[in-house]
N, C-alpha and C positions, 0 to 999 in steps of 0.2 A: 338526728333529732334526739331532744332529749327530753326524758318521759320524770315530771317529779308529782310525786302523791303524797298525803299526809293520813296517819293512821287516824282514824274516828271512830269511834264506839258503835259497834254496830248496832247498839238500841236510837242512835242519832239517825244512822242512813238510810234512806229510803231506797226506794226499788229502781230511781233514776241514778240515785248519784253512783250506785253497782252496779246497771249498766255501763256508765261511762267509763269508772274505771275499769274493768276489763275489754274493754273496748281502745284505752290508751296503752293497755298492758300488750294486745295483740299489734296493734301499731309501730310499739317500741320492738316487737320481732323480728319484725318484715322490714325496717326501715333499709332501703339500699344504704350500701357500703360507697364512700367515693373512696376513686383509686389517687392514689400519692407519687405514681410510678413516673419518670420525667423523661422521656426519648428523645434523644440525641443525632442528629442527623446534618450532613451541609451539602450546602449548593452552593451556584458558582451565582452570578451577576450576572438577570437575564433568564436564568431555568426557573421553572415553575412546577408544582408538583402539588397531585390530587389526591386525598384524603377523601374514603367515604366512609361517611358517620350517623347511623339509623338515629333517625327519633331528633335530630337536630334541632337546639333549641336556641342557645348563642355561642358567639367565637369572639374573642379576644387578644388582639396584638400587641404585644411589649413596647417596640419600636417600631411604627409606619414607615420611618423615614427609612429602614431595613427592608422589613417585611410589607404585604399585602396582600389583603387573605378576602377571596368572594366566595359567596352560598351561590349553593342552585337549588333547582328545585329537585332534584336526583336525590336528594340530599348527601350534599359533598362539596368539600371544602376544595379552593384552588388557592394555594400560597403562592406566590409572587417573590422571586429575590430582586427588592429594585438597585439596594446599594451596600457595598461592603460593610460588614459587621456581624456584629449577633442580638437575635432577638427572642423570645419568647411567643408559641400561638397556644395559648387555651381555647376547648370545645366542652360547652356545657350540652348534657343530653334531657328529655322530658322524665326522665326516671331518676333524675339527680348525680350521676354519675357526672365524671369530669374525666378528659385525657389533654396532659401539657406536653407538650414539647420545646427541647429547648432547636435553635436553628444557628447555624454559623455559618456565614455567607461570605465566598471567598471573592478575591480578586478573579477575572476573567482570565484565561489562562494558565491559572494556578494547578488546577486537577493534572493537563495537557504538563507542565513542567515537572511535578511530580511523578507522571510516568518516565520522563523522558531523563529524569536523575536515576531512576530506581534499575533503567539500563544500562545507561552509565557506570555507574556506582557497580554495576554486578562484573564491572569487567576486573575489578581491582579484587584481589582476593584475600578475606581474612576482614573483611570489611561488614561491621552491623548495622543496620539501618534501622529505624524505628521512626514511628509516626508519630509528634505530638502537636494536634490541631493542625496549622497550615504549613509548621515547620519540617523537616525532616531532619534527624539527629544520625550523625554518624559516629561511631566508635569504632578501633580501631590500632592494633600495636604489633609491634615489630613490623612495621612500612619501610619501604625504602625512598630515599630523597626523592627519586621518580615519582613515585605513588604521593608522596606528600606537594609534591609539587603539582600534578592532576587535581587533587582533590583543593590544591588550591585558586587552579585556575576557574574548577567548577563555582567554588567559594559565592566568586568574584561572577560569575555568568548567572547564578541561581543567588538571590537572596534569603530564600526560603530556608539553602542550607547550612546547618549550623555544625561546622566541623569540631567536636573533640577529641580528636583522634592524638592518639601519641607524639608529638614534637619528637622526639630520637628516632633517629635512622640507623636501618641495619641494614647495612650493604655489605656485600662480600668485596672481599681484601682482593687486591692486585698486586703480585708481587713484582716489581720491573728492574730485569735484571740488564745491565749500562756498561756499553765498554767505550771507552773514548780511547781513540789508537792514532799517532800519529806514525807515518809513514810514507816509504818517497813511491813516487807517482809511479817507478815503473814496477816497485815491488804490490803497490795497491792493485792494479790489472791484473796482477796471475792469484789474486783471492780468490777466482772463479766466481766472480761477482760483475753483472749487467746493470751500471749505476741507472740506464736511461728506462728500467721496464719492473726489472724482477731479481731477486737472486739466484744463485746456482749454489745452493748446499752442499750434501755429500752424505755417505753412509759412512758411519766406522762403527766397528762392535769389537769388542773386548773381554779378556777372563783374566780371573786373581784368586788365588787358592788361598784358602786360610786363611793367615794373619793379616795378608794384604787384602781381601777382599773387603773389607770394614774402611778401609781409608778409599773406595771409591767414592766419589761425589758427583752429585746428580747438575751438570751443568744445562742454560738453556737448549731446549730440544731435545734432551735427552733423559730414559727413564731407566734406574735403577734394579735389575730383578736378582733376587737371590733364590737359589735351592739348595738341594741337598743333595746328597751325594754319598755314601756310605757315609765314612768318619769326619771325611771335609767338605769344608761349604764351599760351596762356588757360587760366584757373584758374577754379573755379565749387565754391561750398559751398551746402548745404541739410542743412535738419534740424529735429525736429518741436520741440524746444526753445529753438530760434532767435529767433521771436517774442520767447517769453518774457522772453530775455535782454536783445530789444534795450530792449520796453516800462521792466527795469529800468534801463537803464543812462540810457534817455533821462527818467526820474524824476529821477536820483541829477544829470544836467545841469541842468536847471531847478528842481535845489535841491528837490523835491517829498522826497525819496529820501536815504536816509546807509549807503552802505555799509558797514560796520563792519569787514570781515572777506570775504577772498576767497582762503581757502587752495584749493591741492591736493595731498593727504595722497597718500602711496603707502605701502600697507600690503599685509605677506602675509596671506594668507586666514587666520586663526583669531589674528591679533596685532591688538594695540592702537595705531592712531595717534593722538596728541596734536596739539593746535595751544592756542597762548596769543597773547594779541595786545592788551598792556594793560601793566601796573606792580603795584607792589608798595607796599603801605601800610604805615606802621611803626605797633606797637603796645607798649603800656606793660603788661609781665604780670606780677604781683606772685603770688612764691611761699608757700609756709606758711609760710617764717619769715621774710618780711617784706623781701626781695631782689629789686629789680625787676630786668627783664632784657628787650629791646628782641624782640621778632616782626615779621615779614613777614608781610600775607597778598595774594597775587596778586587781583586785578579786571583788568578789562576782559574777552572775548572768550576763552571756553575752551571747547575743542571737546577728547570724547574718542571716537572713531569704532572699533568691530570688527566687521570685516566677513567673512563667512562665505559661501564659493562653495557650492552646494548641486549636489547629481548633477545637476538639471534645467538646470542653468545661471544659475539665478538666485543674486541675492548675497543674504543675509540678512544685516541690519547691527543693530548696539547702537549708541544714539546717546546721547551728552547732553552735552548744550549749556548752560551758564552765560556770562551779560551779567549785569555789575556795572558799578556807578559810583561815585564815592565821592558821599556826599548833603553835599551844603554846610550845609545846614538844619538836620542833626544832628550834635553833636559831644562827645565825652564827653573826660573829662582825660585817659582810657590812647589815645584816638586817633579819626581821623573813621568814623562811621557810610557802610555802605555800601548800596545798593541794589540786590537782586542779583533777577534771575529766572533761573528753570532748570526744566529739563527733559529727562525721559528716556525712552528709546521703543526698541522695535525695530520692523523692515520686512522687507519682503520686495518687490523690485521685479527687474526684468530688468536688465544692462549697458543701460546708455543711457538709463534711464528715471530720469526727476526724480522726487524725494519731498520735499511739501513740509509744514515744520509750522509752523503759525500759534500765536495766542493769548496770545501776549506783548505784552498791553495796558500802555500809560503812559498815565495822567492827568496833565495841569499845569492847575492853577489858579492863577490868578494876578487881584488886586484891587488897584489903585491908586486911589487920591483924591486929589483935588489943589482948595485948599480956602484963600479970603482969610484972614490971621489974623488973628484977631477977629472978622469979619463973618460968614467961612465956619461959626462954631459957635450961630450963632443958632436959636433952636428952629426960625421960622416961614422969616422971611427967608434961614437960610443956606444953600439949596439953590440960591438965586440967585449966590449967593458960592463955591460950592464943582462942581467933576466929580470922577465917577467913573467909572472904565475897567476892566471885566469880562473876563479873558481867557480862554478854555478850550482846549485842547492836548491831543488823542489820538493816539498813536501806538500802533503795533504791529512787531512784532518775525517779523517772516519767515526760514525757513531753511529753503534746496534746497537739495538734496541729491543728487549726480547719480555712481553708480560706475559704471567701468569697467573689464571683465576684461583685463588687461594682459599682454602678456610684454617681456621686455626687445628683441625685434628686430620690435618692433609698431610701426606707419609712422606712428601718434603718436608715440611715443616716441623713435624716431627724427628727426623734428621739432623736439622740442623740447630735442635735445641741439647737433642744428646752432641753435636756434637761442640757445641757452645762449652757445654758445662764441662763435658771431659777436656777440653783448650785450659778453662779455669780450674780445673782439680791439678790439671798439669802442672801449669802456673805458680798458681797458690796451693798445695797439697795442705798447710798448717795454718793456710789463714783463720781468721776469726770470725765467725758466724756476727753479722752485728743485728739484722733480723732476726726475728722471731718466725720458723715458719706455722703456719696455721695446723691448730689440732684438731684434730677428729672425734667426732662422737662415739661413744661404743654402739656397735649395732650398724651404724652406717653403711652403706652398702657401697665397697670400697671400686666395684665393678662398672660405676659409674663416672670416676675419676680417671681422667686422659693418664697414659700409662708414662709419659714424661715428666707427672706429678712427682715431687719429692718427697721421698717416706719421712712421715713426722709421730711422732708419738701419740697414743691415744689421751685423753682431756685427762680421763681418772689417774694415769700414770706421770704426767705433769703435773697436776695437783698433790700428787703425795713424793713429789720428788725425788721420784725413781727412775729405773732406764728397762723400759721395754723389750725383752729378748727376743 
C-alpha cells in the first residue's frame, strides 16, 4: 500500500484533516509485507499433494490442462497432477500475503527409472551423476570401452539419460606373445603336450653371475629376479612355460623344428593386432570388358589377435591364424597357386597361461625311379635294371599363444625398452639425433618421470646454448 500526502500550512488544517493523516501514517506501518519467494517442487502424473493455508482467501492455476487445485473447508489446498508439464499455483491469504509455487509434473514412471539409473550407474566407478529437472547428467573420464559401452546401452534403455562422459578409452595393454612352429608329427607328441584337454608344462630355473646375468630375458611364463650377493649380482628366472620353450627351440637347432613366426603384438583390450610375415603374389585379373589389371595377394604367416581383459582378470582372445605358400606344382596363366591353411578360435586362459592350437597337418609324397634305359623297361628282367625311392613327409603346424596384462611402467616393459635402446646404441653408436628430445622445466620434479626416460637438458640451459654437466 502506498501512503501519499501533500504539506499544507497548518493555519489551513483543521482538527479532521490531522486526524486522518496520522491515521494514514500509522496504516502505512503496519501494511503486511507480500512474499516474492517461488517454491519448486514435482510430481509424477496422477499424485496429488496437500497444502494447508490459514485465512485462505483465493488460489490460482497457471495451466489447468497441467495442474488442479481444490479448497476445503480445513482450509487446504489439494493440487492434482492431471498431465505432463509445468505449471504455476498462487494462494492469496485475508491478510494480503501471497505464496507461489512453481510445479513440474513428470511422465509416470519417471521418479521409479531415475532410482533404478542411480543403481545402475553406481556400479561403474569414477562415474558423476547430477540432477537437472527430469534428466540425469552423467560425467565421467578415463572409462574403459566396457564401461562406455554400458552406459551406452543404458543411453538407449533410459531416455532421460544424457551421457557426457569422455569418448576415449583407457584400457590396459595385452601383451601376446606368438610362436608359430612347424614340426613333424612325431617330434610334436614328445612336447609334453595333450592336444585334446590341457598342457603339460614344466619347471626349469637357472643362474648367471655378473656380466651374463643382464642378457637374461624374461620369456612367456617366466619371471626374472635379481639380487645381491657380496660383489656379484646374481640373477635367476623360472616359470611353468620355460620347459616348453626350451624343448622347442632345442627342435628348431637340430633342424627337427621351423620356426615360422615369433611375433610380440601389444594390443589394448577390445583392439585388433595384426602380424604378416611373408610377400605378396602378383595376379592377372581380367575385367567385363576384357581389361586386365595386375593384384597382390599376401602369403606367408598372418596372425590377427583381439584380446579382451574380462572383470575376473582373465583375457578372452579372437584368434586367426592363416600359413600359406605358394605351391610350385600348380600354376595357372593369371598366377601361382597357393597353399594355404587357416583357422579361427576364441579362448579364454589367465595372464601367463599358454594356449595351444594344433592340427595343421602337411603330407609330402614324393616317388623317384631311377631305371637303365632300355633294360630298365623290360617286363620280367627290368626290376634288376631299375630303383625306386618312396618318400613320406608329415608335418604339423603348431601355435602358442601366451598374453600378458601389461601397463606401460611394468618391469617387463621396462626391460625391454632398456633393452631396445642399448640394441640401437650398439648399432648406431654415432648416429644422429634427428629429434629433438623434450626439455624440462627447472624445479620439475624429475622423481615423477618413468626411470626409462631419456636425460635431456634443462629449458634454461637450451635457451642459452650450453651443455648441462
Amino acid at each position: 500500500m502506498r501512503c501519499h500526502y501533500r504539506e499544507r500550512s497548518m493555519s489551513d488544517a483543521n482538527a479532521k484533516q490531522v486526524f486522518g493523516f496520522v491515521l494514514a501514517v500509522v496504516m502505512c506501518g503496519w501494511a503486511p509485507s507480500v512474499s516474492a519467494q517461488i517454491e519448486t517442487w514435482q510430481m509424477q502424473v496422477g499424485d496429488m499433494r496437500v497444502l494447508t493455508v490459514p485465512e485462505l482467501a483465493r488460489v490460482a492455476v497457471g495451466d489447468g490442462h497441467v495442474l488442479n487445485a481444490v479448497t476445503t473447508e480445513e482450509q487446504e489446498v489439494i493440487v492434482f497432477a492431471r498431465n505432463e508439464g509445468s505449471s504455476t499455483v498462487q494462494l492469496w491469504q485475508r491478510d494480503g500475503s501471497k505464496r507461489a509455487y512453481h510445479v513440474e509434473v513428470l511422465s509416470t514412471g519417471v521418479r521409479q527409472s531415475k532410482s533404478e539409473l542411480k543403481q545402475l550407474l553406481a556400479k561403474i566407478p569414477g562415474v558423476e551423476i547430477s540432477e537437472v529437472g527430469d534428466k540425469l547428467v552423467v560425467e565421467a573420464t578415463h572409462l574403459t570401452d566396457r564401461q562406455q559401452e554400458h552406459l551406452s546401452v543404458l543411453a538407449k534403455r533410459y531416455p532421460q539419460l544424457l551421457d557426457l562422459s569422455d569418448s576415449q578409452g583407457w584400457d590396459a595393454m595385452v601383451l601376446l606373445d606368438v610362436q608359430v612352429v612347424e614340426v613333424p608329427r612325431n617330434a610334436l607328441r614328445n612336447l609334453g603336450t595333450r592336444w585334446s584337454d590341457a598342457t603339460e608344462g614344466g619347471f626349469t630355473a637357472g643362474v648367471a653371475w655378473e656380466n651374463s646375468a643382464g642378457s637374461i630375458g624374461a620369456r612367456p611364463g617366466e619371471t626374472v629376479v635379481a639380487t645381491e650377493m657380496g660383489s656379484s649380482a646374481l640373477k635367476g628366472y623360472f616359470g611353468i612355460n620355460a620347459l616348453l620353450s626350451a624343448r622347442i627351440q632345442a627342435l628348431s637347432e637340430v633342424g627337427a623344428a621351423t620356426i615360422l613366426a615369433q611375433p610380440q603384438l601389444l594390443a589394448r583390450s577390445g583392439s585388433t593386432a595384426e602380424f604378416l610375415a611373408g610377400g605378396e603374389v602378383p595376379y592377372t585379373v581380367t575385367d567385363s570388358n576384357g581389361n586386365n589389371s595386375t593384384q597382390f595377394k599376401p602369403y606367408g604367416v598372418s596372425l590377427r589377435i583381439t584380446p579382451l581383459i574380462q572383470a575376473s582378470g582373465a583375457v578372452r582372445s579372437r584368434i586367426e591364424v592363416e600359413v600359406s605358400s605358394i605351391d610350385p606344382s600348380l600354376s595357372v596363366p593369371s598366377g601361382p597357386s597357393l597353399k594355404t591353411r587357416r583357422t579361427a578360435t576364441e579362448f579364454n586362459v589367465q595372464t601367463g597361461q599358454t594356449l595351444i592350437l594344433a592340427g595343421f597337418i602337411s603330407r609330402e609324397v614324393s616317388r623317384n625311379q631311377d631305371r637303365v634305359p632300355g633294360l630298365g623297361t623290360l617286363p620280367v628282367l627290368g626290376a634288376a635294371f631299375s630303383s625306386e625311392r618312396f618318400q613320406r613327409q608329415e608335418t604339423e603346424l603348431a601355435i602358442f599363444v601366451t598374453p600378458h596384462i601389461v601397463e606401460a611402467n611394468h618391469p617387463v616393459m621396462q626391460q625391454r625398452i632398456h633393452r631396445a635402446q642399448a640394441m640401437v646404441a650398439q648399432q648406431f653408436p654415432d648416429a644422429p639425433r634427428v629429434n629433438t628430445a623434450m626439455a624440462v622445466e627447472e624445479g620439475q620434479d624429475l622423481l615423477s618421470r618413468p626411470d626409462w626416460a631419456l636425460p635431456v637438458e634443462p629449458l634454461s640451459v637450451l635457451l642459452q646454448g650450453g651443455h648441462h654437466e
